[in-house]
Phi, psi and omega in degrees: 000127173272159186339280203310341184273303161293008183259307176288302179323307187297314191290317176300304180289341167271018176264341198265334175272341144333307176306318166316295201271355196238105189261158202266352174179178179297238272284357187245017162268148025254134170237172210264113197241130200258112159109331196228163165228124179262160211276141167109346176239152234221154141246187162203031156235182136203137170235146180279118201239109169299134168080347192217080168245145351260135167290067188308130159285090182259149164210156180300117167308135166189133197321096207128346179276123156323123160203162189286329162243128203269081179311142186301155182105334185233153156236188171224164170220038156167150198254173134227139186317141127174158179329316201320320184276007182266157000294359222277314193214143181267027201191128190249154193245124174274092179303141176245117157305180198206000000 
């Protein structure tokens, strides 16, 4: 492969994951953010991603939503088994405000 080919390629992929990772606002949630859940925000996936694990659905917490992490501001007032959330957690918290 030449350099000029592998530079786009290289270029194509920080752009897509930049994209992944940066929502232009709470209204552009929930999107797919690779490596981080950024603070004030929850997730309620997580996936194995070539080039990016763990990959997080992430979205702005609020009350009544299932989710893998209970963020400050939230409590929760039940919990349940699931997958969605591993490896981090075997268990999604049904959020409250507080």
């Amino acid at each position: 492969m030449k350099f000029g080919k592998m530079l786009g390629v290289a270029s194509a992929t920080v752009l897509a994951l930049t994209a992944l990772a940066v929502p232009a606002s709470a209204q552009d949630t929930p999107y797919w953010s690779c490596r981080t859940v950024p603070a004030g925000y929850t997730y309620t996936m997580v996936r194995a991603d070539q080039g990016c694990e763990p990959l997080y659905y992430v979205t702005v917490p609020q009350t009544g939503l299932w989710a893998c992490k209970v963020t400050a501001g939230f409590t929760y007032t039940a919990t349940r088994p699931s997958s969605n959330c591993r490896p981090d957690s075997t268990v999604q918290y049904l959020l409250a405000a507080v």
